[in-house]
C-alpha positions in Angstrom: 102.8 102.8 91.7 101.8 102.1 87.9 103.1 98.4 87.0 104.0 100.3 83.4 106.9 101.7 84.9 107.7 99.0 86.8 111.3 96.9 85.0 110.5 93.7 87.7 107.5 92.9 89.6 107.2 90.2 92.2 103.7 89.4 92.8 103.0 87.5 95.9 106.0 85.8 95.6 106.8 82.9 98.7 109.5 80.2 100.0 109.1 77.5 102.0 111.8 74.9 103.6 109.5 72.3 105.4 107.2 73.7 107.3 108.6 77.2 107.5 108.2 80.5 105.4 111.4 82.3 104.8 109.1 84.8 102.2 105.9 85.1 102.4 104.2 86.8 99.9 106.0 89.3 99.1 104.8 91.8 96.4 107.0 94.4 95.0 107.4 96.7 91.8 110.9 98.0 90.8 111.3 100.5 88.5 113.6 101.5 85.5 117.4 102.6 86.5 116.2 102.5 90.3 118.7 102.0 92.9 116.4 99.6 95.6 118.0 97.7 98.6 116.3 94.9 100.1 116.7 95.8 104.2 116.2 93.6 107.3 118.2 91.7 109.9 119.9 88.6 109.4 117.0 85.4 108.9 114.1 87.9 107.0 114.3 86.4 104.0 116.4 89.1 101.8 118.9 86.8 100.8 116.2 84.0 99.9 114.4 86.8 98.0 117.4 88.1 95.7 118.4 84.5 95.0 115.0 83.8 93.7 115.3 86.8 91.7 118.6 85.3 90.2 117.5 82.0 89.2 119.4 80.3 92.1 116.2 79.3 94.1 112.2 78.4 92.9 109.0 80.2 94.2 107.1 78.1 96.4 104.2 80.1 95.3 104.0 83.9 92.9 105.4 85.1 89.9 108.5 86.9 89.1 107.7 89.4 86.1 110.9 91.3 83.8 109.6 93.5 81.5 106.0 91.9 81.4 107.5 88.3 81.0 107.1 85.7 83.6 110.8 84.9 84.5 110.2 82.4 87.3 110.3 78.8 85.2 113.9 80.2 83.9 117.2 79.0 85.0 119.5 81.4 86.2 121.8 81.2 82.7 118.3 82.5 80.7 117.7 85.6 83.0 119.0 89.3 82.1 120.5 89.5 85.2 123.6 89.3 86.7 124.3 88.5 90.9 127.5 90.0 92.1 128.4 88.0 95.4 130.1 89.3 98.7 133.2 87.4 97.7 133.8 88.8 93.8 135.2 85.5 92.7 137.6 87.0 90.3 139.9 84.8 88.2 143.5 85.0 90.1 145.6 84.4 86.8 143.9 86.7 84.8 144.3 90.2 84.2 141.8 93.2 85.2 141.1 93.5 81.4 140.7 89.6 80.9 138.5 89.5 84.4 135.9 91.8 82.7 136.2 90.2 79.3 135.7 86.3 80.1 131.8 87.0 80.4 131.7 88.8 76.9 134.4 85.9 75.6 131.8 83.2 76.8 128.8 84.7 74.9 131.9 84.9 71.9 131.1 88.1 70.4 133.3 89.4 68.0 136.6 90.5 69.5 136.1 94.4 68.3 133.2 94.7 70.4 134.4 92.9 73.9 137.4 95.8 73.3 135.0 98.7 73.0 132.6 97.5 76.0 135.4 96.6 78.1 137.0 99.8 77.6 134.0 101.7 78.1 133.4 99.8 81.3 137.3 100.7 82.6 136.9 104.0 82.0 133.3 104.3 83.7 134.4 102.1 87.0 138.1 104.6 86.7 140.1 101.0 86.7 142.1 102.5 83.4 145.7 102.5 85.1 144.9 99.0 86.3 144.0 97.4 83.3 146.8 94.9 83.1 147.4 94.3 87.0 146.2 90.8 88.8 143.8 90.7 91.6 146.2 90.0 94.1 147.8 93.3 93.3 145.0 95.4 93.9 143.3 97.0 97.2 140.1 95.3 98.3 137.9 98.6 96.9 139.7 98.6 93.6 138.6 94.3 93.4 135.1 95.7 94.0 135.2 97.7 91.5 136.3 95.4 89.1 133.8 92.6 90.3 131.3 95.3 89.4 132.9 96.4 86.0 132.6 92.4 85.4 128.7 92.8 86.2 128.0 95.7 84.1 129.9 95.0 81.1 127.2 92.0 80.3 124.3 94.9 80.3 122.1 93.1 82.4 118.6 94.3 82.7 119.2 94.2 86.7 121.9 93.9 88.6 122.0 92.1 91.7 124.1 92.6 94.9 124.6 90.5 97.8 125.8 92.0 100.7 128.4 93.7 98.3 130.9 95.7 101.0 130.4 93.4 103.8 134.4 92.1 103.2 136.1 96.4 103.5 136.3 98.2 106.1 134.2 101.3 107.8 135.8 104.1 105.6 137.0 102.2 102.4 133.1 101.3 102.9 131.7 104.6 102.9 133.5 105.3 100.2 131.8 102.5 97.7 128.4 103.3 98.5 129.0 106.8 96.8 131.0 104.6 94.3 128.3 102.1 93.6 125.4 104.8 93.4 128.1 107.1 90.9 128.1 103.5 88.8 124.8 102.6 88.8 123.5 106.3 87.3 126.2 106.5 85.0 125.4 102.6 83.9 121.8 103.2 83.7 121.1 100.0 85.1 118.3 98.6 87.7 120.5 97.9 91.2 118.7 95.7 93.7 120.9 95.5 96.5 120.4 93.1 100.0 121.9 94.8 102.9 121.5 94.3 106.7 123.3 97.9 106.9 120.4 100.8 107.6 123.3 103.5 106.7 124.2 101.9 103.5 120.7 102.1 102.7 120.0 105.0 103.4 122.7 106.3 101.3 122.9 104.3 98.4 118.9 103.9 97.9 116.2 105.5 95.5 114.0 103.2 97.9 113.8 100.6 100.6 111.7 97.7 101.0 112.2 96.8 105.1 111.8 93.0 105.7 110.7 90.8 108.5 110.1 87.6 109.2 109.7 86.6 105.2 107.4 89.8 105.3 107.7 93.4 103.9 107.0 95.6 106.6 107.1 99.4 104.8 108.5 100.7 101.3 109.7 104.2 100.5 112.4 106.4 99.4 115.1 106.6 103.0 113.5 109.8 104.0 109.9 108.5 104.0 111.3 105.4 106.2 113.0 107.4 108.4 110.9 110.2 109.3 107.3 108.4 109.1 107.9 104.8 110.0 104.9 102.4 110.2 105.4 100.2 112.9 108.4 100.0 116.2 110.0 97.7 114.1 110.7 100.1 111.2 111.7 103.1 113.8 113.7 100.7 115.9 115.5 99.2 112.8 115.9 102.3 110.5 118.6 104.8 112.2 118.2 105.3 116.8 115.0 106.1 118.3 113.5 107.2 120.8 110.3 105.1 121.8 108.0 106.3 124.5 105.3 104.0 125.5 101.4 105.6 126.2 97.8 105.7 125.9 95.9 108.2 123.7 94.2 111.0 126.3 92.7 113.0 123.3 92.8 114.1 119.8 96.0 115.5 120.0 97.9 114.0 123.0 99.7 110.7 124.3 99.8 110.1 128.0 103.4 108.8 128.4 103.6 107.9 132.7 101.7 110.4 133.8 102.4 112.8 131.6 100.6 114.6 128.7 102.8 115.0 125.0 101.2 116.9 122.4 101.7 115.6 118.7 100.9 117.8 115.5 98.6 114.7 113.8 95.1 113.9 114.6 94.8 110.4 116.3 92.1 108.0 115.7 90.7 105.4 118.2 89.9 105.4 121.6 90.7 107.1 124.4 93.6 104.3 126.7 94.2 102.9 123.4 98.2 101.8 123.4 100.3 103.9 121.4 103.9 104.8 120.8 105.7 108.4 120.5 108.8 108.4 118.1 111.6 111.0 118.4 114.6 110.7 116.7 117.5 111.9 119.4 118.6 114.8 116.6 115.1 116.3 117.3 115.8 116.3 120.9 116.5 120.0 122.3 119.1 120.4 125.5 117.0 123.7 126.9 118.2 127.0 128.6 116.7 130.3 130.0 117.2 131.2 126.0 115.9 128.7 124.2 113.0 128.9 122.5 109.7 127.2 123.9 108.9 123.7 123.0 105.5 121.9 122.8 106.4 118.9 125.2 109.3 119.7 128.1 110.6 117.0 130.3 113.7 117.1 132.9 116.3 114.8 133.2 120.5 113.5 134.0 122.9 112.5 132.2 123.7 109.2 132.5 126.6 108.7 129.8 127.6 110.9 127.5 129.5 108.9 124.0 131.7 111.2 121.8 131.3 110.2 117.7 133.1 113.3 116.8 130.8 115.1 114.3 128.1 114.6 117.4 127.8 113.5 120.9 125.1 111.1 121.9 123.5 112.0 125.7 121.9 109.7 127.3 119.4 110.9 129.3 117.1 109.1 132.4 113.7 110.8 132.3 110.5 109.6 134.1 109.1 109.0 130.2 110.6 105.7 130.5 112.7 103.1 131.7 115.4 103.6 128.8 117.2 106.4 129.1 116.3 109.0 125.9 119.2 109.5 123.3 119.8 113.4 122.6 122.1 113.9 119.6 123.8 116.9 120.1 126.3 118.8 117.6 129.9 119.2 118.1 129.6 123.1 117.7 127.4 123.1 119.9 129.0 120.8 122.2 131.8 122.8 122.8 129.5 125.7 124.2 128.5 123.6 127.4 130.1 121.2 129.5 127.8 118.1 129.8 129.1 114.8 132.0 127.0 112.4 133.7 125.0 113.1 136.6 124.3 116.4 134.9 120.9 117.6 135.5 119.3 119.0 132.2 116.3 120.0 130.9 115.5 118.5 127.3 112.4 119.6 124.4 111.1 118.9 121.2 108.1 120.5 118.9 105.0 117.9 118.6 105.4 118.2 114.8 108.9 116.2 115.3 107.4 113.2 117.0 105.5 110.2 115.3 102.9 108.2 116.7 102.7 104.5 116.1 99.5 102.1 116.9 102.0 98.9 116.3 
């Protein structure tokens, strides 16, 4: 990517507690009015990473650059950038208006101004009607949005989220993440958002940076992560998968126990060089006398079947592998055949659908 349209850059950034690395040079680029989430399970280093970003916590090592500047010697009170935290922290005794106005009050610009950008900001985070209501009198998604409304009336050059709908529940959740990626276009602002939640991700995301061990492992837009991972850990960690174990036999096919699946890519190495075949379980095909044919074929039985109501998961022992495979089939087409465990079946997929992995 070309650092020009870059808003932040983090160039070999690292912390250290003691004798440990919790990030370890990690270089990134974020660009202008981006929505980018910070990925990873708990103890990678996200967390540390976004704090750093904020002011809250000094490089061991690496720069931190806004718009050209080196912003790493600055306190977190001289940055352009505001940290919105799990919790919201709004004032209890003030109004929705007053909540989104103290930050604007603070920097004491005149009172005709704080009125215009507050209002704008009601208007863009639809908190209008609740203008004059307390935060004990609001739902926990309508808080949220005024937490944010709080963030993005300041104009920060970035904003930064924490974990930001850890605290609501699955569908109020779902809900936000089309809320905060509605907000952040209309706001124009950079969003760098630290999540341990793949979906949310994937939703809310321009791009993904996937963490590890104080280590990026892959960055790309959610589609790029999801259909070409670069390691196990990315396909593991990014949405299910299904990871077969083999050797490289040729150019064009992976010896998985004994038995020969064709890929669409040409692999490099040497032949009984370890490899691993990705499918995703929606590129999984439950096969019939009508079905079309499929490069790679394998039988198998059911061993539990788990309704999720817009698709049924199938679990499927095949002699590919210990694990049982994970088909994802359709409701629609659910309802056309009966499947329970102990079900024999016969299950496909195209070798352009599969991914190989050397680590």
């Amino acid at each position: 990517m070309n650092n020009s349209s870059a808003v932040l850059i983090l160039d070999k950034v690292s912390k250290s507690y003691g004798n440990g690395l919790a990030v370890d040079e990690v270089s990134l680029n974020i660009r202008e009015n981006e929505f980018f989430a910070l990925l990873g399970p708990s103890g990678c280093g996200k967390t540390t990473l976004l704090r750093m970003l904020a002011g809250f916590e000094t490089p061991s090592s690496g720069c931190i650059y806004l718009d050209g500047l080196d912003i790493s010697p600055l306190p977190a009170n001289k940055r352009p950038l505001n940290l919105m935290f799990q919790s919201y922290a709004l004032f209890p005794n003030m109004t929705v208006r007053k909540n989104i106005a103290y930050g604007l009050e603070m920097e004491r610009l005149p009172e005709t101004e704080i009125r215009r950008r507050v209002d704008e900001v009601l208007a863009t985070a639809q908190l209008g009607e609740l203008a004059e209501r307390k935060p004990d009198q609001l739902s926990g998604g309508q808080r949220q949005r005024v937490a944010l409304a709080r963030a993005l009336v300041k104009r920060p050059r970035v904003l930064l989220l924490d974990e930001p709908l850890g605290a609501l529940d699955k569908k109020l959740r779902e809900k936000m993440q089309l809320e905060l990626k509605r907000l952040q276009h209309e706001s124009g602002i950079t969003f760098i958002i630290v999540t341990h939640d793949q979906e949310e991700a994937l939703v809310m995301s321009d791009r993904m940076a996937v963490l590890d061990g104080g280590k990026i492992c892959q960055i790309g837009s959610p589609a790029e992560l999801y259909e070409n991972p670069n390691s196990r850990f990315v396909a593991n960690f990014i949405g299910v998968s299904n990871l077969l174990e083999g050797v490289r036999q040729n150019d064009q096919t992976v010896t998985v126990n004994g038995h020969a699946l064709r890929v669409s890519v040409d692999l490099a190495g040497h032949r009984g060089e370890a490899l691993a075949v990705v499918v995703r379980p929606e590129r999984l095909q439950v096969l019939d006398e009508q079905s079309p044919a499929c490069d790679n074929q394998v039988d198998g039985r059911i061993v539990e079947v788990a309704y999720h109501g817009l698709d049924t998961n199938l679990h499927v022992q095949t002699p590919l592998s210990d694990k049982p495979l994970i088909v994802r089939v359709p409701s629609s087409q659910f309802e056309l055949a009966h499947f329970a465990p102990g079900m024999a079946i016969r299950l496909g997929w195209q070798a352009r659908h599969a991914r190989v992995l050397s680590r």
